[in-house]
C-alpha positions as CSV (number, residue, x, y, z in Angstrom):
1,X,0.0,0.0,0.0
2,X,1.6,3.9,-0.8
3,X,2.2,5.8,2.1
4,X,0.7,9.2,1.6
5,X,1.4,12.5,3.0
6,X,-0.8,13.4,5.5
7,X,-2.5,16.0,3.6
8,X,-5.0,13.4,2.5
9,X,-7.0,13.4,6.2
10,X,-7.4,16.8,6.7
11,X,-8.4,18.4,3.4
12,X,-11.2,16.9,1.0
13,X,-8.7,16.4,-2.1
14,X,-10.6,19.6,-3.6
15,X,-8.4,19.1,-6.8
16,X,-9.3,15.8,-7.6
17,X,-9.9,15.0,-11.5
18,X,-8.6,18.6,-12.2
19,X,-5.4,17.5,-15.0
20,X,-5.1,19.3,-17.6
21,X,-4.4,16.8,-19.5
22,X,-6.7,13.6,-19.3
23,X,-5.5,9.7,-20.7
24,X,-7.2,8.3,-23.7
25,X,-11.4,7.1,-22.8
26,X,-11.9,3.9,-22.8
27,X,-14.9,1.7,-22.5
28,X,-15.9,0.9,-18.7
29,X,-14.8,-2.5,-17.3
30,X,-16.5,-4.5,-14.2
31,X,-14.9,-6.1,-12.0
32,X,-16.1,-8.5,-9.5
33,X,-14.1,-9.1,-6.3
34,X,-11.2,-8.5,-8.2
35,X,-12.0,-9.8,-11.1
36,X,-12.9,-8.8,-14.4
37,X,-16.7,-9.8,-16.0
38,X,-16.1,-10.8,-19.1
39,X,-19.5,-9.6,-21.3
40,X,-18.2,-10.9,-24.6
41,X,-19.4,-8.1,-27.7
42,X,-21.7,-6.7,-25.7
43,X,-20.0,-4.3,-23.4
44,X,-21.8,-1.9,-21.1
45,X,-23.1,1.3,-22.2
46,X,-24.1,4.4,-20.1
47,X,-27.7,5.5,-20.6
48,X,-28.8,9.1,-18.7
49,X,-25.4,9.0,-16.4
50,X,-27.0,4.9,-15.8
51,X,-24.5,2.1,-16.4
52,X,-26.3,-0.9,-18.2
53,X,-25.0,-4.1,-18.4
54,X,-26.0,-7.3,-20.2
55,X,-28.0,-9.2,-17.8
56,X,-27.0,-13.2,-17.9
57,X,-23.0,-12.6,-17.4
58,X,-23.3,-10.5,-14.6
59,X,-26.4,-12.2,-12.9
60,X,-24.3,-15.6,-13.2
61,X,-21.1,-14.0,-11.6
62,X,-23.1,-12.1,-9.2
63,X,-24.4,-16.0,-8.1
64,X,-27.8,-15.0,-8.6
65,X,-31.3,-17.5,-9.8
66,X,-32.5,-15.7,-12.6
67,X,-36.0,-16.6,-14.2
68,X,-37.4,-14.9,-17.7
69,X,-41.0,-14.1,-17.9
70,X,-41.6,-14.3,-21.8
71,X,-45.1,-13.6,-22.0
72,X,-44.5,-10.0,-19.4
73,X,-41.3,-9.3,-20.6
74,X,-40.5,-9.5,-16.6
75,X,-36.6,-10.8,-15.1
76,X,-37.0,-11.7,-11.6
77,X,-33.6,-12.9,-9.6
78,X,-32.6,-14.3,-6.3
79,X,-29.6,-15.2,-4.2
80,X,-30.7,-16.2,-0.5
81,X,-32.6,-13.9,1.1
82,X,-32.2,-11.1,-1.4
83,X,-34.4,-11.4,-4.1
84,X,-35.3,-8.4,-7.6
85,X,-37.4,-8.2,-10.0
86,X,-37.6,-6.1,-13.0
87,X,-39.7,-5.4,-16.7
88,X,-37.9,-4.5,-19.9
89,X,-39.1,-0.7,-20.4
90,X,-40.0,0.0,-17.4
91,X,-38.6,2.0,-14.3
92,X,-40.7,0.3,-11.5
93,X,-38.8,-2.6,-9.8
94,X,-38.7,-4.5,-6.9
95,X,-35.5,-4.9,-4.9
96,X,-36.0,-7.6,-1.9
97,X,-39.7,-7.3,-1.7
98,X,-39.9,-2.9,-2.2
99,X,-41.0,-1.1,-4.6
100,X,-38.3,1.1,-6.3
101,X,-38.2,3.6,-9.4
102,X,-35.2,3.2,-11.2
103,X,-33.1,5.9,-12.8
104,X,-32.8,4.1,-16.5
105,X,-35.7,1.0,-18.0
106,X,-34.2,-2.0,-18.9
107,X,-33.8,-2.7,-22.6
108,X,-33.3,-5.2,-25.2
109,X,-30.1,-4.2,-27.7
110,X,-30.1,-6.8,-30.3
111,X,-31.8,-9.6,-28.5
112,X,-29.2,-8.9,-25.5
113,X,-30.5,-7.8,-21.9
114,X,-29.5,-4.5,-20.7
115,X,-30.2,-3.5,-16.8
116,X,-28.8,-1.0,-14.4
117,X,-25.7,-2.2,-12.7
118,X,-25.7,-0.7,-9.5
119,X,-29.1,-1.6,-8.8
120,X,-28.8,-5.4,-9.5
121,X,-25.3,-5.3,-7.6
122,X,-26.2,-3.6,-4.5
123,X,-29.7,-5.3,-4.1
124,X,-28.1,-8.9,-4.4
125,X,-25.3,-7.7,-1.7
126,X,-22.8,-5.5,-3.4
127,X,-20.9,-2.9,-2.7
128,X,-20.5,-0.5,-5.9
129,X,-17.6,1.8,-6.4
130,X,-16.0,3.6,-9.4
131,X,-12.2,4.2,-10.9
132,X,-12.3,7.3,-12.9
133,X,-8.4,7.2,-14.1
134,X,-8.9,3.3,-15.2
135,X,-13.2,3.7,-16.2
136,X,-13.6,0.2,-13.8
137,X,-16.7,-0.1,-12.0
138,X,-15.8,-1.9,-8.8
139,X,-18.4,-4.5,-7.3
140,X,-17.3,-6.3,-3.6
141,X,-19.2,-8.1,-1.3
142,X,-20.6,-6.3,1.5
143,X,-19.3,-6.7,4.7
144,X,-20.5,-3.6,7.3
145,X,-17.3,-2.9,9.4
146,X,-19.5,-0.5,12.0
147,X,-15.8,0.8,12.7
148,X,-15.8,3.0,16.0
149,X,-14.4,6.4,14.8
150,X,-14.0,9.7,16.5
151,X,-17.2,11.5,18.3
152,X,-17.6,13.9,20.7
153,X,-21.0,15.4,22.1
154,X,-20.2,18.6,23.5
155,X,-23.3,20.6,25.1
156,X,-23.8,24.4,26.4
157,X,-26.8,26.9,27.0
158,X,-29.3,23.8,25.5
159,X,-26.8,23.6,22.4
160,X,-25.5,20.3,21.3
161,X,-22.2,19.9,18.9
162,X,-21.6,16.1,17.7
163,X,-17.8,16.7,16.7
164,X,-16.9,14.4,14.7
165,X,-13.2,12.8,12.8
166,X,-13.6,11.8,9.6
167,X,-11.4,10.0,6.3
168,X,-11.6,11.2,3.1
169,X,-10.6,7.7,2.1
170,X,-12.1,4.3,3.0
171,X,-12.1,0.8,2.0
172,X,-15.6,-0.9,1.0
173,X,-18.4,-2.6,3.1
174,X,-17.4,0.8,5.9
175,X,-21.1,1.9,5.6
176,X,-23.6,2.5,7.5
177,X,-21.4,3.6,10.3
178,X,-21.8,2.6,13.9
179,X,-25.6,3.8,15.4
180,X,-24.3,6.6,17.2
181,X,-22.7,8.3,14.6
182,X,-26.0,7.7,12.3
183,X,-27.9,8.8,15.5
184,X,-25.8,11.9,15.3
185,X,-26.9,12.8,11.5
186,X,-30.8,12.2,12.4
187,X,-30.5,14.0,15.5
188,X,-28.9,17.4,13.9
189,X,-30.9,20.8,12.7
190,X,-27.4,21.1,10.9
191,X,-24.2,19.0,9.2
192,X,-21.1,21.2,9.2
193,X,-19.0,20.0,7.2
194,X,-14.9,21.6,6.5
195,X,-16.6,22.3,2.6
196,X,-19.7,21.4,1.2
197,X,-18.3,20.1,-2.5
198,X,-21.9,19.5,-3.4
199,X,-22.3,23.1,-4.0
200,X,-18.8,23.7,-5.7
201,X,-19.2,23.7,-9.4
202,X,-16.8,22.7,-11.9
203,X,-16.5,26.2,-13.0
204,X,-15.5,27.5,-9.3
205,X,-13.4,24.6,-8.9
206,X,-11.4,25.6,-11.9
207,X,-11.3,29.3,-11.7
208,X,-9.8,28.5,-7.8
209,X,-7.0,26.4,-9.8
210,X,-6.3,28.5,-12.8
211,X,-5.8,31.6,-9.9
212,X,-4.1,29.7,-7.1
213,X,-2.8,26.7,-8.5
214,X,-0.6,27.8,-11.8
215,X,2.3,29.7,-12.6
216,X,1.3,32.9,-14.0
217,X,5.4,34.9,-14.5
218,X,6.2,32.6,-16.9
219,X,8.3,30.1,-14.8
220,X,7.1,26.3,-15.2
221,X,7.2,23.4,-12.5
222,X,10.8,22.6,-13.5
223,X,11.7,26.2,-12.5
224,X,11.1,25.5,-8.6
225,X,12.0,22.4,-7.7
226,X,15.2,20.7,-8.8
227,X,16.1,19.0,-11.6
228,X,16.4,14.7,-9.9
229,X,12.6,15.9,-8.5
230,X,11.0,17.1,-11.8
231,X,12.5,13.8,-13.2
232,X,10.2,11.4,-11.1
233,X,8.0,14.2,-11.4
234,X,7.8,13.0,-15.9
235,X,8.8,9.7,-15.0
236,X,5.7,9.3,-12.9
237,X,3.3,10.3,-15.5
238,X,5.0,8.0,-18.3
239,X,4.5,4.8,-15.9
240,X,0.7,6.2,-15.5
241,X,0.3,6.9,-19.6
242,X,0.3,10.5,-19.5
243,X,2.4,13.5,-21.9
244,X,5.7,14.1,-19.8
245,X,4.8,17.8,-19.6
246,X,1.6,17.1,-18.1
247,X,2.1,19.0,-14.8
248,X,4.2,21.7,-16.1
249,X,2.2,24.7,-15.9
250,X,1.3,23.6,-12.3
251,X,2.1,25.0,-9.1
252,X,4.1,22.0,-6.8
253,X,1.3,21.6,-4.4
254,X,-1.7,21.0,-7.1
255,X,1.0,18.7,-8.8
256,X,1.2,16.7,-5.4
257,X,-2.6,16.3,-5.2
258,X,-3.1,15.3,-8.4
259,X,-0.5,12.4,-7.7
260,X,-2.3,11.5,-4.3
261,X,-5.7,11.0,-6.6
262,X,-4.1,8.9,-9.0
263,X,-2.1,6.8,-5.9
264,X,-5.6,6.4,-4.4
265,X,-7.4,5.4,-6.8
266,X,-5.3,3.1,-8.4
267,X,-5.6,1.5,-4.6
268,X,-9.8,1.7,-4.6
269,X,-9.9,4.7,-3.1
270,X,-11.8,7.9,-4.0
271,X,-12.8,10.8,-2.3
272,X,-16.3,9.8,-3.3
273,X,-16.2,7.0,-0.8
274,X,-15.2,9.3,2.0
275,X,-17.2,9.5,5.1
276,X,-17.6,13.7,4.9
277,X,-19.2,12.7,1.4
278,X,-21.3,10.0,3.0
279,X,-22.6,12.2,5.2
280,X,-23.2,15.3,3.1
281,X,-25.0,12.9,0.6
282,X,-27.3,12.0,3.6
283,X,-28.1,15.6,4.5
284,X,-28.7,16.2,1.2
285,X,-31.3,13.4,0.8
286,X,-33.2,14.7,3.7
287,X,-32.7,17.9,3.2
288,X,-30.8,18.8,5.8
289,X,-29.1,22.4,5.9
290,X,-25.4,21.8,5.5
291,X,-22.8,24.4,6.5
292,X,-19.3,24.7,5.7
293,X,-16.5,25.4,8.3
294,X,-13.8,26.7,5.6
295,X,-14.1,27.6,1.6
296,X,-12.6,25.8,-1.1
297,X,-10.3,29.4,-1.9
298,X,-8.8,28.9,2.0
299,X,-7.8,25.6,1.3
300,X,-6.3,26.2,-1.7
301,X,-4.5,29.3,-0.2
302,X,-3.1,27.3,2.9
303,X,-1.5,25.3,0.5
304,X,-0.2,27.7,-2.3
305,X,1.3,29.8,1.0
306,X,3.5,26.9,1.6
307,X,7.2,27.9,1.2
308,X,8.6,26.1,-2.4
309,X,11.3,24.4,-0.6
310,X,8.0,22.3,1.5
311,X,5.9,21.9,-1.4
312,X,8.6,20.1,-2.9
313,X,9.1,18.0,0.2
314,X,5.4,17.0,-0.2
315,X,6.1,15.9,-3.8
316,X,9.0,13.8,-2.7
317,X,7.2,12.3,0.0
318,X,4.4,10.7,-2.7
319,X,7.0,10.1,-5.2
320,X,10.0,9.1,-3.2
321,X,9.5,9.1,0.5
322,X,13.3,7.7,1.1
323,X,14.5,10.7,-0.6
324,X,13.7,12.8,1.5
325,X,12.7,13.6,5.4
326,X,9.0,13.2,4.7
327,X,7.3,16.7,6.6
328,X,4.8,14.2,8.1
329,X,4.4,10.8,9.7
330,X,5.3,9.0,6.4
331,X,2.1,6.1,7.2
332,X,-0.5,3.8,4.6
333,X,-3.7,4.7,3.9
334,X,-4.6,1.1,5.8
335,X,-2.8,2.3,8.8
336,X,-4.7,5.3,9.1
337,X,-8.2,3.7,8.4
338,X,-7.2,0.9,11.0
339,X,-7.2,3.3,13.5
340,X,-10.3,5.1,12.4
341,X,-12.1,2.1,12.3
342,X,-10.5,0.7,15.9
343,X,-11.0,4.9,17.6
344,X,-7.4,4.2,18.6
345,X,-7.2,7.9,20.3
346,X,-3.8,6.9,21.8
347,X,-2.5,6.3,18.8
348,X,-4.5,9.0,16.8
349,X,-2.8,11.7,19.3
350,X,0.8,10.2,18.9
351,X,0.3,10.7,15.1
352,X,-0.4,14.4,15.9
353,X,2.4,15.3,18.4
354,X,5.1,13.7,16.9
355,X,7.0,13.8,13.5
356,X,6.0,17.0,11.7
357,X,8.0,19.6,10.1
358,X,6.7,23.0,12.2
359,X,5.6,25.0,8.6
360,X,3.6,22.1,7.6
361,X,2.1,21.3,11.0
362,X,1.5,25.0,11.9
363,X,-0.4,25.5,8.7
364,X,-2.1,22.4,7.8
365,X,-3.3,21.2,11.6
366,X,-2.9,24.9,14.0
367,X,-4.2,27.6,11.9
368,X,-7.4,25.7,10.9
369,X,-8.0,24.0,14.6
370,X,-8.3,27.6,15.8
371,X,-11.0,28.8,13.0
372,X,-13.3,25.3,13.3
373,X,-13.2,25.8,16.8
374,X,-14.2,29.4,16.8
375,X,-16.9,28.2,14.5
376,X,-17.8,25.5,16.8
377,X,-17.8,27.8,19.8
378,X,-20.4,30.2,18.1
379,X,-22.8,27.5,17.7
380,X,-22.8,26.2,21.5
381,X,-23.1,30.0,22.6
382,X,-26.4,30.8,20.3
383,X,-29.5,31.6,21.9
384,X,-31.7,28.8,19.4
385,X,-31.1,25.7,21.6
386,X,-29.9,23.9,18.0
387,X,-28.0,20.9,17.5
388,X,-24.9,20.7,14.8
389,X,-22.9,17.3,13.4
390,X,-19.6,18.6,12.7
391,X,-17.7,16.5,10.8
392,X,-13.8,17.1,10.0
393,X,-10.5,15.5,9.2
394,X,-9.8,13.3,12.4
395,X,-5.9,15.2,12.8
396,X,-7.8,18.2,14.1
397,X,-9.5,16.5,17.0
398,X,-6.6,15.8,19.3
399,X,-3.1,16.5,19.8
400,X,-2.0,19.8,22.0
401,X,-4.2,22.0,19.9
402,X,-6.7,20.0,18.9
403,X,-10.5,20.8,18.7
404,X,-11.6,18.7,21.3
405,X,-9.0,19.9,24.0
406,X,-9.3,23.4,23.0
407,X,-13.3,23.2,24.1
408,X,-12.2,21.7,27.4
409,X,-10.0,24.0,28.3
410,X,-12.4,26.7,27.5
411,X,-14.4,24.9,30.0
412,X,-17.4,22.8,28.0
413,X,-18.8,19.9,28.5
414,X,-17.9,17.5,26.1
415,X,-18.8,13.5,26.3
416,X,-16.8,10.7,24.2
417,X,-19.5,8.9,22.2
């Protein structure tokens, strides 16, 4: 597994997807527990953002009884408990015994069976999850973790803050989290979140990257780090199929995100899968208000303030970690959800205290503790009797500075959960 700088817990990988410079499309590819589903000439196609797939291969792999109702045009499936049904050209289905609507019918494309892949994989037990750099759809066996995580309640003046640690990154079968945490969500007027991305368009997105993250003087990424580093900078994006020059016209630290995105994902992680994401998506679904502890433009700034000489520490440490003293503990992805997943808070505020260059730390963990928890502070001192789920990067919680301390010292009441 890549160890990762640990820029990748504390900030939502805002960038992601963002290259200038994108490899060849290809057609989507499904794979089944790490294994590829072989559909023969009829690959999937993408109807109304809707993957289809021909029915029979993936049904059989899947393990699933499937019966074909000739005379009502009607597939019906079961594996165990779980059981489906659905009618070619039509959006109402049943998924183990409910009625659902469906985003696309299924269809008949010369004499071949076409239905919607995520529906059939996750009502027959599947997790579903997506590769953007390699197109592959991802299907894994459920298996609900109900990891432990961070959570605080902290109460004052008949205000209530859940404060919660969360990871951008997570392996599959980590949802639904454990009942407090979901508790948490159902119980809150408000989810603050460190940014909302579901209101961040493209367009902001890239006008934020075209101002903060490239070189406008004429200089080029070569130009400010040195010449060994810019090589595993090219020789990174040949092994990953992409022009040499790819990156030039980037800043170092949007160059090192990019990097982290494609490490990730070429590990089955993406920042979709993320529990802040999980969690806004939930709010969203019911409408809950959603507020946003940062912006996307202070983000960016933190890191574009970064001294050139640490931004190209962080490049080495994704690239090369053994050449160079990595600015943070130098950990995998695994570690890092293993302790998520066990609330290891021993280990959690070792991780914090110890091993961090002082720029990196003081900018990165410090600055931002002290905004959230102003933030956090406001909502326990209103006069509405409310309650918030705050939910950000677990290094802010603990350590010398960390959000939780800091409300203890200031003298609130605040309850592990």
């Amino acid at each position: 597994m890549k160890k990762l700088s640990a820029t990748i817990l504390t900030l939502g990988l805002l960038t992601s997807g963002l290259s200038s410079v994108h490899a060849a499309e290809k057609a989507s590819s499904v794979w089944l527990n790490g294994e590829q589903i072989q559909f023969s000439n009829s690959a999937p196609i993408v109807e109304k953002g809707v993957t289809l797939v021909p029915l029979r291969p993936l049904l059989e792999k899947l393990g699933v009884n499937v019966k074909w109702d000739q005379a009502t045009h009607t597939v019906s499936g079961s594996k165990g408990t779980l059981s489906l049904s659905l009618k070619i050209g039509s959006t109402n289905a049943t998924a183990n015994g409910k009625a659902v609507k469906l985003d696309a019918a299924p269809k008949q494309i010369r004499n071949v069976t076409y239905v919607p892949l995520r529906f059939v994989a996750e009502t027959t037990g599947y997790q579903v999850g997506w590769n953007q750099s390699l197109r592959q759809v991802t299907l894994t066996a459920k298996q609900h973790s109900e990891g432990r995580g961070f959570l605080w309640k902290v109460e004052n003046k008949g205000n209530t803050v859940y404060v919660m640690g969360s990871i951008h990154h997570v392996p599959e079968g980590m949802y639904p989290l454990r009942p407090e945490i979901e508790n948490a969500l159902k119980a809150a007027d408000y989810l603050g979140v460190e940014v909302d991305m579901s209101t961040v368009t493209s367009e902001d997105l890239q006008k934020q990257v075209l101002e903060l993250g490239v070189y406008k003087d004429g200089t080029t990424l070569k130009d400010h780090i040195s010449a060994d580093t810019y090589k595993k900078v090219t020789s990174f994006l040949k092994a990953n199929g992409m022009p040499e020059n790819s990156f030039d016209i980037f800043k170092s630290w949007f160059v090192t995100q990019q990097i982290m995105n494609i490490q990730v994902a070429k590990d089955g992680f993406t920042p979709e899968k993320g529990i802040d994401n999980y969690l806004i998506e939930k709010a969203n679904t019911t409408k809950k208000p959603i507020v946003s502890l940062e912006t996307m433009e202070s983000q960016m700034k933190m890191n574009n303030n970064f001294s050139d000489a640490l931004q190209e520490r962080l490049l080495l440490q994704n690239l090369d970690p053994k050449a160079v003293t990595p600015p943070s503990p130098d950990v995998t992805i695994d570690y890092l959800n293993k302790m998520w997943i066990q609330g290891d808070e021993k280990a959690l505020n070792e991780f914090t205290t110890t091993g961090w260059d002082a720029e990196y730390f003081q900018g990165l963990i410090n600055d931002r503790n002290e905004e959230m928890t102003k933030k956090i502070k406001g909502y326990l001192n209103g006069d509405k009797k409310e309650t918030y789920m705050v939910v950000v990067g677990m290094l802010h919680l603990l350590g010398n500075e960390g959000i939780v301390p800091s409300l203890e010292k200031e003298g609130f009441k605040v309850t592990k959960q």
